[in-house]
TORVEX-795572 format. One record per residue (C-alpha): y, x, z. Coordinates in steps of 0.1 Angstrom, whole numbers, padded with zeros to 4 digits, always signed. Each point is the difference from the previous one (the first is absolute). Last residue first. Layout:
BEGIN
YXZ;...
//
This chain:
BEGIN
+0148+0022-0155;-0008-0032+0020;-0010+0019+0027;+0032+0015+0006;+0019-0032-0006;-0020-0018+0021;+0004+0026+0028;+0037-0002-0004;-0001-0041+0000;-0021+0003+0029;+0030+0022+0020;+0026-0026-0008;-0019-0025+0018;-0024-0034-0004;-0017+0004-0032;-0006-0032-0025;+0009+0017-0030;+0023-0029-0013;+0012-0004+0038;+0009+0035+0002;+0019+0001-0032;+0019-0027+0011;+0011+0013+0031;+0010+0034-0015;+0019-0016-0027;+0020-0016+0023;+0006+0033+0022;+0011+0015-0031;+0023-0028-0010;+0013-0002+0036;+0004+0041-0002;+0027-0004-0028;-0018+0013-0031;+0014+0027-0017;-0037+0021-0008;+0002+0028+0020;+0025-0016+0028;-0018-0029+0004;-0031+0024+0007;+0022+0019+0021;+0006-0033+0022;-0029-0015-0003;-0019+0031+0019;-0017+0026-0027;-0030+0011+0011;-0016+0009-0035;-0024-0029+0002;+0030-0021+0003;+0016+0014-0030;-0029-0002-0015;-0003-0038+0005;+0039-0007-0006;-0009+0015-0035;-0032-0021+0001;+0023-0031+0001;+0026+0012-0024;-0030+0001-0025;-0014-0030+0008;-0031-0010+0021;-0024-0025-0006;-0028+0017+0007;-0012+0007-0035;+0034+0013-0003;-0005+0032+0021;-0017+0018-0029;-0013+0036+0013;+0013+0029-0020;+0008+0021+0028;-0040+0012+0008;+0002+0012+0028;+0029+0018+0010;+0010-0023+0026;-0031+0009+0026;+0012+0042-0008;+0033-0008+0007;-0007-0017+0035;-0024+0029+0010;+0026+0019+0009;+0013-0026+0024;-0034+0002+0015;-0002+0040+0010;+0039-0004+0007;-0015-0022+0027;+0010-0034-0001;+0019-0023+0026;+0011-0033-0007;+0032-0009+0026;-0001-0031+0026;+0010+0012+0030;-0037+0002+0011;-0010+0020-0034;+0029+0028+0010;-0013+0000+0033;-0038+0011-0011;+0012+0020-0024;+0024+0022+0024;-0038+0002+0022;-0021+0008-0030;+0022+0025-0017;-0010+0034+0020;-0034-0013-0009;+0004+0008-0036;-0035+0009-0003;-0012-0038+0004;+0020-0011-0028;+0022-0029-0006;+0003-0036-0015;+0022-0023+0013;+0011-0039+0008;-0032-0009-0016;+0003-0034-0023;-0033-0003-0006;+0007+0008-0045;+0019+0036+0017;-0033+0010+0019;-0023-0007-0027;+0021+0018-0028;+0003+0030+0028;-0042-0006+0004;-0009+0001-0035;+0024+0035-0006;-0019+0015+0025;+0026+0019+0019;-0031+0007+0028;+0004+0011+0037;+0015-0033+0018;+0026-0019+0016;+0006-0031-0013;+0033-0018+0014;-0001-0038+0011;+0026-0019+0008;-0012-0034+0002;+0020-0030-0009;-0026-0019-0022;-0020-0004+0030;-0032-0021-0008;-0005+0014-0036;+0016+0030+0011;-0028+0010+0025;-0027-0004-0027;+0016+0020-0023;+0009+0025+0024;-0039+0002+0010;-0008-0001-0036;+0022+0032-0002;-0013+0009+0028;-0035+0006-0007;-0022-0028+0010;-0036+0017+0007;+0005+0035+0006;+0032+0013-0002;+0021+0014-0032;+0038-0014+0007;+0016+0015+0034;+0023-0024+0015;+0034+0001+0022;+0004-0037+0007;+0042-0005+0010;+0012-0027+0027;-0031-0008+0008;-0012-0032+0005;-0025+0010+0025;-0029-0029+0001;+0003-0005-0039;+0005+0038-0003;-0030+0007+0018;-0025-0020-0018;+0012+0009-0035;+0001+0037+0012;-0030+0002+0017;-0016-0016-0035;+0006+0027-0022;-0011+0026+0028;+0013+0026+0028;+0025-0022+0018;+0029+0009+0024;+0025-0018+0019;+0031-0006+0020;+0019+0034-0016;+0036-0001+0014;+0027+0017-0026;+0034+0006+0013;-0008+0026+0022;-0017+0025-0026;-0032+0019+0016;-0018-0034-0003;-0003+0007-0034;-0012+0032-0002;-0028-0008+0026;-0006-0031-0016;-0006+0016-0028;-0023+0025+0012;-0020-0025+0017;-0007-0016-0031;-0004+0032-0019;-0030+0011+0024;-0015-0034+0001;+0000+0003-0040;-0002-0039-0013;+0037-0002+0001;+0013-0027+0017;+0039+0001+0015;+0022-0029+0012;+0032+0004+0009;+0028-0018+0021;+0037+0007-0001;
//
């Protein structure tokens, strides 16, 4: 597989590649130290995976991603970065980001990286803690004024909660067409794309 790595830290950078490249699977084609490297050089690359730090100068990544995702909705893209900000893991899940994890884990970066390419979401027990925290917020929030039912936004949490159709069926004794129906709709009166934007709706939502 093919990576691309820009972190605004020359240092970093080069340590990531180095870790990378130490794994013969993974083939690093490029590096980027800026918002807009990465924009530029994915377009030219077409990486396989985008391994991107979030606070840099000028376009920070997660405008970066945006950008990038707005052209190529198929991008895999995992953050990679030193802050848990709870701003930036809502940020990261509404683009679409394959994963989320930390810099100090870097024992993690290289299985992360592969697990994003075939097609996983990866985030760091750092994020997935975070998860609770997001979804505690306020749980009195009235999901009718967007036109969703009851049964709806119980399909929506579970959803949120990670729950594939078929344990969600299994939850609520639905067969997993009716949940995947319900899904579809759901996503087309919200207008979001994925599975993973209806999570981060939910989240910011309550």
């Amino acid at each position: 597989m093919t990576v691309l790595v820009v972190d605004d830290d020359v240092l970093v950078t080069s340590s990531l590649k180095t870790i990378l490249k130490a794994d013969s699977e993974i083939q690093v084609v490029g590096t980027g130290n800026s918002g807009q490297e990465a924009v530029n050089l994915y377009s030219a690359l077409k990486p396989d995976v985008l391994l991107l730090d979030i606070r840099m100068d000028g376009i920070t990544g997660l405008e970066a991603a945006e950008e990038i995702t707005s052209v190529h909705r198929d991008a895999k893209i995992l953050f990679l970065t030193t802050f848990s900000d709870d701003e930036y893991i809502a940020k990261a899940f509404s683009i679409g980001a394959k994963g989320y994890i930390l810099k100090q884990n870097f024992e993690s970066i290289a299985p992360s990286v592969k697990a994003v390419y075939m097609g996983q979401r990866v985030f760091g027990d750092e994020i997935i803690a975070k998860i609770p925290v997001l979804k505690d917020r306020g749980s009195d929030k009235d999901f009718s004024s967007y036109g969703i039912s009851d049964k709806e936004l119980e399909i929506i949490t579970k959803v949120a909660e990670g729950l594939s159709n078929k344990e969600i069926s299994e939850v609520l004794f639905l067969s997993e067409g009716t949940v995947r129906n319900y899904i579809s709709a759901i996503l087309e009166k919200l207008n979001l794309r994925d599975r993973t934007q209806l999570a981060i709706f939910y989240y910011k939502s309550m």
